[in-house]
C-alpha positions in Angstrom: 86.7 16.4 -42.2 83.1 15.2 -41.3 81.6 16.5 -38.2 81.8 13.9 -35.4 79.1 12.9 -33.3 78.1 14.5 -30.1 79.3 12.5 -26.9 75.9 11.4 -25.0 78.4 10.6 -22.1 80.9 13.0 -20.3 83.7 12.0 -18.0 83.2 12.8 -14.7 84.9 12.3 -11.1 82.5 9.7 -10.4 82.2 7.7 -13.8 80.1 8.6 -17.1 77.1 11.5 -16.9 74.5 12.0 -19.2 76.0 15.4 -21.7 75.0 18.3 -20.4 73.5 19.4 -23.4 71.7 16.3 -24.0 70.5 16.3 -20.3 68.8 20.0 -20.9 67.1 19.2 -24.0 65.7 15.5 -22.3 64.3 18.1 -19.0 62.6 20.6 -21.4 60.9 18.1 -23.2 59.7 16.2 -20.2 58.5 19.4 -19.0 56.2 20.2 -21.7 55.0 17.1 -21.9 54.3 17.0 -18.0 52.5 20.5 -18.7 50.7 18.6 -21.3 49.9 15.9 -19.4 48.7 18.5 -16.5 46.5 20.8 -18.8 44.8 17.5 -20.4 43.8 16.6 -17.0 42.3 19.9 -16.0 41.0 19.9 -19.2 39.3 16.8 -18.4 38.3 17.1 -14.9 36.4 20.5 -16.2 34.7 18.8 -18.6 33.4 15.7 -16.3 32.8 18.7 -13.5 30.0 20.3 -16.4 28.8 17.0 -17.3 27.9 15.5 -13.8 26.5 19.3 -13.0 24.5 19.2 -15.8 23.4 15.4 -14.8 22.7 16.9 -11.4 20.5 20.1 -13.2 18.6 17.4 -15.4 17.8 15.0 -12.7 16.3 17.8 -10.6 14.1 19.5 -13.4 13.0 15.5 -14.6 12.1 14.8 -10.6 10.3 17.9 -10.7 8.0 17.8 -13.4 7.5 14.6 -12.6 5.6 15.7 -9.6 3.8 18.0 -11.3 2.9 15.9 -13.6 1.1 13.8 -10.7 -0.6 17.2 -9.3 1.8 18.9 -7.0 2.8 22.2 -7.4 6.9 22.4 -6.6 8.7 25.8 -6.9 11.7 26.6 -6.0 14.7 28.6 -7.2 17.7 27.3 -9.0 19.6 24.5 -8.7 23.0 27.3 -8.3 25.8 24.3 -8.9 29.4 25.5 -7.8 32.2 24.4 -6.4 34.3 24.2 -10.0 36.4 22.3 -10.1 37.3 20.4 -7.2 33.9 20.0 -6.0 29.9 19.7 -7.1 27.6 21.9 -4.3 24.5 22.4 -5.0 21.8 25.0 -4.0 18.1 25.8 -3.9 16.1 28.7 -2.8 12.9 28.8 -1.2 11.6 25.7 -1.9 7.6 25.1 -1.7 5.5 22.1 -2.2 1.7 21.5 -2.6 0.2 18.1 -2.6 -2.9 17.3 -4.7 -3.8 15.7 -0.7 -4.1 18.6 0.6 -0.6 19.3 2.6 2.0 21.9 1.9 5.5 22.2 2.7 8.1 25.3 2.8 11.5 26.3 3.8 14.2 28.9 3.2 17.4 27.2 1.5 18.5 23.3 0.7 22.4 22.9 -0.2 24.3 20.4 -0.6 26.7 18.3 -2.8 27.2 15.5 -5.3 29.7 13.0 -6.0 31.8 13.8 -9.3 31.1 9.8 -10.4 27.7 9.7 -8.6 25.8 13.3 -10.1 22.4 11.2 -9.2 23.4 10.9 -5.4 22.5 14.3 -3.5 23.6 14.7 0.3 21.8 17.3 1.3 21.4 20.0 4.5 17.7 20.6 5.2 16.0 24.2 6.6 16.3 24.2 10.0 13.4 26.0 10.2 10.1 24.4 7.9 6.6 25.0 8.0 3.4 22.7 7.5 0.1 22.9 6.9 -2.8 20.3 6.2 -6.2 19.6 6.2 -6.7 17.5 9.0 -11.1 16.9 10.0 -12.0 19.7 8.7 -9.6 22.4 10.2 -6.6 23.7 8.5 -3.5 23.2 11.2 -0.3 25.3 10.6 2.6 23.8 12.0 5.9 24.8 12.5 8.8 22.4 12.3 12.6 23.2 13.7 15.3 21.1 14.2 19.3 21.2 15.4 20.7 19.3 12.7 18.1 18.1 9.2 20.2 16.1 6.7 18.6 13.9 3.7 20.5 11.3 1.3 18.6 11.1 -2.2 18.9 8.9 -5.1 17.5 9.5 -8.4 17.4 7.6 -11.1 18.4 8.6 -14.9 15.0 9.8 -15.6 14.6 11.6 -12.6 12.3 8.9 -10.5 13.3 9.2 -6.8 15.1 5.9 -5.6 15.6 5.9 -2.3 15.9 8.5 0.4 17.2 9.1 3.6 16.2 11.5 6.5 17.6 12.2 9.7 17.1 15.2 11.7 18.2 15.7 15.8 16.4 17.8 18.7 13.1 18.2 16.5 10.4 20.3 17.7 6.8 20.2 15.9 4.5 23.0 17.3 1.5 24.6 16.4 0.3 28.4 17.0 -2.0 28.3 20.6 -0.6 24.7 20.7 1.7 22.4 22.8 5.1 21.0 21.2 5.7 17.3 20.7 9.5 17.3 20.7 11.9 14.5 19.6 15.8 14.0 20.3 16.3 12.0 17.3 14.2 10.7 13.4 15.4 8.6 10.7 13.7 7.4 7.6 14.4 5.6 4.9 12.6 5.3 1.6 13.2 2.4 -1.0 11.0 2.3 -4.3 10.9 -1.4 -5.8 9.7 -1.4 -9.6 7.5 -4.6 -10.6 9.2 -7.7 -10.8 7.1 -9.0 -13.1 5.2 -8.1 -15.9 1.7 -6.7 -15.1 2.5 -6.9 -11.2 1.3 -3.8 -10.6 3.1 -0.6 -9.7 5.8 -2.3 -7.2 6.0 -1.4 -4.1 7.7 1.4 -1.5 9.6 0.3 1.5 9.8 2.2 4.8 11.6 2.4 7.9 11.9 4.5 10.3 13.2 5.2 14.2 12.1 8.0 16.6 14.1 8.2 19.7 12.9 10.4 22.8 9.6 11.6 22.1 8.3 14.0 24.8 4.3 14.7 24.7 3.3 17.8 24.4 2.6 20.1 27.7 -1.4 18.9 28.7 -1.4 15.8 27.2 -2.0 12.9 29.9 -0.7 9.8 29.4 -1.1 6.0 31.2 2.0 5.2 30.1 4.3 8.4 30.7 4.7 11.7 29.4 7.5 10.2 27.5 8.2 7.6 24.6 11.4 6.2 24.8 11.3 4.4 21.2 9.4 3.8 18.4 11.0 1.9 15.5 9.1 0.4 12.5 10.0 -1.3 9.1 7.2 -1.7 6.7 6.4 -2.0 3.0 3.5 -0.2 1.3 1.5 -2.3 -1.8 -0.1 -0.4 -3.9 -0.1 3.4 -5.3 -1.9 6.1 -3.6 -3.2 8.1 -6.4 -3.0 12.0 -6.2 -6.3 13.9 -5.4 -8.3 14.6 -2.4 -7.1 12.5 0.4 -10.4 10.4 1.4 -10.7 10.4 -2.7 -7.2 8.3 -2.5 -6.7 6.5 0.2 -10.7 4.8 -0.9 -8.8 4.1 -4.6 -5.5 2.9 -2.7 -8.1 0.9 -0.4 -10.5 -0.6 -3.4 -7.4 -1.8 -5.5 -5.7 -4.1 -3.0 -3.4 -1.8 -1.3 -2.7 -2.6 2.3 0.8 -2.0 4.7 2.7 -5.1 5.5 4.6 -4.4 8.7 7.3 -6.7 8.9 8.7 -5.3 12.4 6.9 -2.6 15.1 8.6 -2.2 17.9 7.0 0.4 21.0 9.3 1.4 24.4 6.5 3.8 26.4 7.0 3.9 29.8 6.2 -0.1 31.6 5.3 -1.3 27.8 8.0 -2.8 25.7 6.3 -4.3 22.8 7.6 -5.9 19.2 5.1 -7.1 16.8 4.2 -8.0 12.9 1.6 -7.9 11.0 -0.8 -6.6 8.3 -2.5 -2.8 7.8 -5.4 -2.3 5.4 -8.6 0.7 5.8 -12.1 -0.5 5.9 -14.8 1.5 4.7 -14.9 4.4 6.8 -10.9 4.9 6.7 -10.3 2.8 9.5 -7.3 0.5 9.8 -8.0 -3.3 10.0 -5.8 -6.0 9.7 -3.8 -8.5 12.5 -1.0 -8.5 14.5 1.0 -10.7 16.0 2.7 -9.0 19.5 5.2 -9.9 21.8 4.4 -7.6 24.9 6.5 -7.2 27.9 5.2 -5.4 30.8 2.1 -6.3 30.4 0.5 -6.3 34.3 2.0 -2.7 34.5 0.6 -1.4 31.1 -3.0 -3.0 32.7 -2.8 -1.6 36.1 -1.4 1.5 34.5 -4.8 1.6 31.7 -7.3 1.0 34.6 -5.8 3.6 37.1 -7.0 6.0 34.1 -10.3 4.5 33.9 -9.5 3.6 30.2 -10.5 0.2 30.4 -13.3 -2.2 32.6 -12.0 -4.1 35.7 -13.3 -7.4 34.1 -11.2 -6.6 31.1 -8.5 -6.1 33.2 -8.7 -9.1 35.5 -8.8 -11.4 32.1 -5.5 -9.9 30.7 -4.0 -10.2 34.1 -4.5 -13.8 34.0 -3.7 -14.4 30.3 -0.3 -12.3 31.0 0.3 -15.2 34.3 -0.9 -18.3 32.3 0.9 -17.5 29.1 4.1 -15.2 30.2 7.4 -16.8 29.4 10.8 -15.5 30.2 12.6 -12.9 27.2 16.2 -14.2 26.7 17.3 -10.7 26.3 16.3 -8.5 29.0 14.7 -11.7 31.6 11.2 -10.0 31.3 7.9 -11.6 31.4 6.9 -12.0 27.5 3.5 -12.4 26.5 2.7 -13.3 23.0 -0.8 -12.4 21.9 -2.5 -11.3 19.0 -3.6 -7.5 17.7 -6.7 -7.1 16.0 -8.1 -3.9 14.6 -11.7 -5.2 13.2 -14.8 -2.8 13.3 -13.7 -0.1 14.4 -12.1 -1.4 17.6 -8.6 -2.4 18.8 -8.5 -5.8 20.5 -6.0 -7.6 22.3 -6.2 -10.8 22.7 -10.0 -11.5 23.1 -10.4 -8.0 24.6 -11.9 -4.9 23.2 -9.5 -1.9 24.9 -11.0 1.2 22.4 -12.4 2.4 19.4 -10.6 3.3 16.3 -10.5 6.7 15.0 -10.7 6.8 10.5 -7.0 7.8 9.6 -8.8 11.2 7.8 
């Protein structure tokens, strides 16, 4: 007699099950193809996990000689990329940087991570510890930088060109050897590069802000306005490349080809001052900033009462900001204060408010 078909379906107690034997052979099948399944993805998150390090590797070697390639020296060593395979960390020893200005930078170790889908985004930890050093009149200063917490946010782009960047850093302490400190409870920066939006626009421009919270003077240093600086916040864009080379050198090419600082927000808390302004930054030719301001200035009759106790500026000076501060003074809708809108001028060498000549101006070099 022919063989009969198997039964899929057995009597039970509780109506018709799957056949035993058919139920076995259906959960060993799904099993290997569940491992199947399982090794394929492994398989495949290792491979992305070598692909985004290596995108992370290249980006870093294409930033790098990048910068050389504009005159600083950068050495470092690594990247070490770990973390396989649930994560992408990323580390670099003793990093070093010499500018074609003049500056240099050093530290011990930077680590940090990157996103699987994002290898060009680096989240980084900064040394705590850092060192600088700079030409600065004609003296070499070595200054040493420490901070609590130092954490940076970079984007690079596919050919290495640094995007944007982020700093923060908490409790900061800048110091030099035989020197006082100038301490700070809290920095930010942020860096945004703009390509040119149009052809033969130039070489785009770079956007900064930047907020410093609880600056505290150095030990010695004697102030009209306080010993501390409560706030100093500023958004800005630069026009214009500064080319690499000696720093005067630059700064005269940056100068000579149009470049100038547009200063779309200042704003200054220092003791009685409370001060928000806008305006525009360019260097004459001795290095010294010109341009015009536009200031709203709160505090005013204490900042001038405060200036002349210190014998920083004339009586007469004083006497016709006093009265520019009483005829022009309107109320802030914010805090109440007397506001007093006047202009900032920095033209030959001298900072003026208003019609008044307070002091000279220093060239930035």
């Amino acid at each position: 007699m022919p063989r009969s078909a198997p039964e899929f379906y057995d009597r039970g107690d509780d109506g018709p099950r799957l056949n035993a034997t058919i139920r076995n052979v259906l959960l060993r099948r799904l099993t290997r193809a569940g491992l199947a399944l399982a090794l394929l993805a492994l398989g495949g998150l290792a491979a992305y996990w070598f692909w985004a390090a290596d995108r992370v590797e290249a980006a870093i070697a294409l930033w790098t000689e990048a910068q050389r390639a504009r005159g600083y020296q950068i050495d470092y060593r690594g990247p070490e990329l770990s973390g396989f395979p649930f994560r992408l960390a990323v580390g670099i020893s003793e990093p070093r940087v010499a500018a074609p200005q003049g500056w240099r930078w050093s530290g011990a170790a930077i680590t940090g991570q990157a996103a699987f889908w994002e290898p060009w985004t680096l989240r980084l930890e900064l040394p705590l510890e850092q060192t600088l050093s700079a030409e600065w009149r004609g003296h070499r200063r070595e200054l040493a930088l420490s901070a609590a917490a130092a954490r940076a946010l970079i984007h690079l782009g596919r050919d290495g060109r640094l995007e944007a960047a982020t700093l923060e850093m908490e409790r900061v302490v800048l110091s030099e050897a035989g020197g006082g400190a100038l301490r700070a409870e809290t920095l930010r920066y942020q860096l945004t590069r703009h390509p040119p939006t149009l052809e033969g626009s130039g070489e785009g421009t770079l956007l900064l802000a930047g907020e410093m919270l609880g600056i505290a003077l150095p030990e010695g240093v004697i102030s009209p306005l306080g010993e501390e600086v409560e706030r100093i916040a500023f958004d800005a864009t630069v026009i214009g490349l500064i080319p690499k080379g000696e720093p005067a050198a630059a700064l005269a090419v940056w100068r000579d080809s149009g470049g100038l600082l547009e200063v779309h927000d200042l704003a200054l808390t220092w003791g009685p001052l409370d001060l928000d302004a806008e305006g525009t930054v360019a260097l004459d030719e001795m290095l010294r900033p010109q341009g015009a301001f536009t200031a709203r200035i709160r505090g005013l009759p204490e900042v001038v009462e405060a200036l002349v106790g210190q014998g920083l500026i004339e009586p007469g000076v004083a006497l016709a900001l006093k009265l520019t501060a009483m005829a022009l003074a309107t109320r802030d809708g914010a805090t109440a204060r007397p506001e007093v809108e006047l202009p900032i001028t920095l033209q030959d060498g001298l900072f003026y408010l208003g019609p008044a000549a307070l002091f000279r101006l220093a060239p930035v070099l």
